[in-house]
C-alpha positions in Angstrom: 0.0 0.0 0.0 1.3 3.6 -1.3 1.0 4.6 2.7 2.9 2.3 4.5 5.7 2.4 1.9 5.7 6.0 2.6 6.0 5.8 6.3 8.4 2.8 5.2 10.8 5.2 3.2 10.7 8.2 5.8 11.6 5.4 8.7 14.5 4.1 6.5 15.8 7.8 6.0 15.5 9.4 8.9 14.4 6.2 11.8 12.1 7.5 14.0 12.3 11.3 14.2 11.0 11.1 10.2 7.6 9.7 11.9 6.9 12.5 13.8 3.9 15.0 12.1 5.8 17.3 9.9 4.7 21.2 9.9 1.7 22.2 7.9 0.6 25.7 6.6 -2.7 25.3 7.3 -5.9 27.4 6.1 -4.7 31.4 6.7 -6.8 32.9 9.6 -9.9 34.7 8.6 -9.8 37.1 11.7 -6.7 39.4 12.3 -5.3 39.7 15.6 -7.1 43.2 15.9 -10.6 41.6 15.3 -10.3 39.0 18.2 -8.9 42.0 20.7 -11.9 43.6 20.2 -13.6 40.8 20.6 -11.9 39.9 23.7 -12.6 43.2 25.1 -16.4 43.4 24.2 -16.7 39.7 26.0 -14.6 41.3 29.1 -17.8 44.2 29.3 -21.2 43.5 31.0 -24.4 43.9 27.9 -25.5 46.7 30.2 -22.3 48.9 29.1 -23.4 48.3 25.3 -26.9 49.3 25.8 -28.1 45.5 25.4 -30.7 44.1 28.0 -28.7 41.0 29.1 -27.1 39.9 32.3 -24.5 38.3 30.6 -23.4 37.3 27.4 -23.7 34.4 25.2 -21.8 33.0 21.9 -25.0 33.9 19.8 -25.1 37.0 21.7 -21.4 38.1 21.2 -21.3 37.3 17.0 -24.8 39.4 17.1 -22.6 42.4 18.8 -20.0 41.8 16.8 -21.5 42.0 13.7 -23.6 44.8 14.3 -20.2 47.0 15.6 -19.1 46.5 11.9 -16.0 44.2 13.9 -16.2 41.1 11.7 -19.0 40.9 8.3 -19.8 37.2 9.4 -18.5 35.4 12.7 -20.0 31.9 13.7 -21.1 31.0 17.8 -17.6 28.5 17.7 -15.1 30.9 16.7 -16.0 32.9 19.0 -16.3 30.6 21.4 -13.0 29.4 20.2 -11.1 32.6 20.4 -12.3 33.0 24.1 -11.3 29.5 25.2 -7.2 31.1 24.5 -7.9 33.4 27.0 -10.5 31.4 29.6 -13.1 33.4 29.1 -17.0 32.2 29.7 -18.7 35.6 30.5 -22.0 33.1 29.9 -21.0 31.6 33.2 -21.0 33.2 36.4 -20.3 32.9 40.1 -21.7 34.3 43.0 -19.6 36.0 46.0 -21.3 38.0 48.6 -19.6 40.7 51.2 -19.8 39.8 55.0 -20.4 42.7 57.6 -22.6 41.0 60.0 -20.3 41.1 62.8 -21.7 38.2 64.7 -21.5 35.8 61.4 -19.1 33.4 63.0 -20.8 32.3 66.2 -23.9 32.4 63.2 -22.2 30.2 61.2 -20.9 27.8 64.0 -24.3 27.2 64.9 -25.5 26.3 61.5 -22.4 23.9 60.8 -23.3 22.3 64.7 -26.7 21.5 63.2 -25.6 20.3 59.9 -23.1 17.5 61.8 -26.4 16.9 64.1 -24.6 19.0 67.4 -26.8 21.3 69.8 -24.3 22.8 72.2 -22.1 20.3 72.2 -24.2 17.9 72.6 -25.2 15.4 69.7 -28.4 15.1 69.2 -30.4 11.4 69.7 -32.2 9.6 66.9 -35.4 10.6 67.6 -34.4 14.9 67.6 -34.5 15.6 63.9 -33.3 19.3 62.7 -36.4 21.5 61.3 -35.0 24.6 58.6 -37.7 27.3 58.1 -37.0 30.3 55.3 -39.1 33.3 54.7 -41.1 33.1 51.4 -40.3 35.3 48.3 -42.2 38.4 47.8 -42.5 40.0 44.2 -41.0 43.1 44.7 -37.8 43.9 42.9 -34.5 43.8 44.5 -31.7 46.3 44.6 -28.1 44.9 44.6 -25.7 46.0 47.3 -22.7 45.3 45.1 -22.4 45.6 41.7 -21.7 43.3 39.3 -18.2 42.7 38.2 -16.9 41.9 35.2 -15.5 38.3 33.4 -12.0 38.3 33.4 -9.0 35.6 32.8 -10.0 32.2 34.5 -13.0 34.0 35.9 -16.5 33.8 35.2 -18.8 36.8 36.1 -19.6 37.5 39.7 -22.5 38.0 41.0 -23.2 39.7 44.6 -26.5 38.0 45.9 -26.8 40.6 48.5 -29.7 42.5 47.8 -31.8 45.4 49.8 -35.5 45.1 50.1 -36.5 48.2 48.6 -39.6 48.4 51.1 -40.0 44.9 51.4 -41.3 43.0 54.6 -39.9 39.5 55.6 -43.5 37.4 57.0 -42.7 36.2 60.6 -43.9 32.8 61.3 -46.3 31.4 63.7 -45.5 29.0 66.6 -46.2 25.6 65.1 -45.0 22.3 66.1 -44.0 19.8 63.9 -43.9 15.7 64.9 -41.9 13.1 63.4 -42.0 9.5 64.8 -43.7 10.8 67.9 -40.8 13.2 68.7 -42.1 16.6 68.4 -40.0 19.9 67.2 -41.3 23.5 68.3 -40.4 26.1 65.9 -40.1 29.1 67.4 -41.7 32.9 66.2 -38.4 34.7 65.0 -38.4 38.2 64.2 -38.7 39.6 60.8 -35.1 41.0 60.3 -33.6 37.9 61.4 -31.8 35.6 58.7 -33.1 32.0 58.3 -31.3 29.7 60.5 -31.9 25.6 61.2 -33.4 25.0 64.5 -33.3 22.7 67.0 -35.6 20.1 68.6 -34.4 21.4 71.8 -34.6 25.1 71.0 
């Protein structure tokens, strides 16, 4: 066969260095290096700085952008997702982060992580104590960040802060109800309307 004599000759020539994939031209690139900048940086912005009603972008929504900034005449979705992947960028993506100030959040926290491992003051709880978690329902009213957004970067998705104000909104409180599971029952206490939802405890 015309192959293997060919790989037969380059072995008997050169031994096994000759095997090795030898360099190619390729297809030229259709995109200068100036194109994918820009296209870099317009992925790097939030839609809002642009004037286009998105949270974040998408490959569809980037060649759209592009194309209508006179950047490139025709871009597909996998180029550009393509010319991204060099630099890690996935503005589609996104994380979420959120600022701390509540200056009791540790012995918060160390409460909620007690209850998680099934541990009431240092005291684990018995088989028949179960854990009951209670969160305030959603209203409809819109919510104001506290932090803004930031932008996608290297190796970073967008971040999101999901600390939000109320904008006039009122947390319900709950009624006292008790709850009973395998004839152990667990009171759930009224908590206050500004407090943040925390497990409780059958012996709360």
């Amino acid at each position: 066969m015309d192959p293997v004599r060919t790989w037969r000759g380059r072995f008997a020539h050169g031994g096994l260095p000759a095997l090795s994939d030898r360099r190619r031209s390729g297809r030229p690139a259709r995109f200068t290096p100036v194109q994918v900048a820009e296209a870099t940086a317009l992925a790097c912005q939030l839609p809002a700085e642009t004037g286009v009603p998105l949270s974040r972008w998408s490959c569809q929504e980037l060649t759209a952008e592009l194309t209508a900034h006179g950047i490139t005449e025709t871009v597909s979705a996998s180029t550009v997702r393509r010319c991204l992947r060099e630099d890690a960028l996935k503005p589609w993506q996104y994380r979420s982060w959120i600022f701390i100030r509540d200056p009791d959040f540790p012995p918060k926290a160390q409460r909620v992580l007690d209850l998680y491992a099934r541990t009431f003051e240092g005291v684990p709880l018995c088989e028949d104590e179960y854990v009951i978690s209670s969160d305030e329902r959603t209203s409809v009213q819109a919510r104001c960040r506290c932090q803004p957004t930031l932008d996608p970067a290297r190796a970073r998705a967008m971040r999101v802060n999901q600390e939000y104000g109320r904008g006039g909104a009122l947390a319900p409180s709950w009624p006292h109800t008790t709850s009973t599971a395998r004839g152990s029952s667990a009171a759930v206490s009224r908590r206050p309307a500004s407090s943040p939802s925390w497990p409780w405890s059958p012996r709360s």
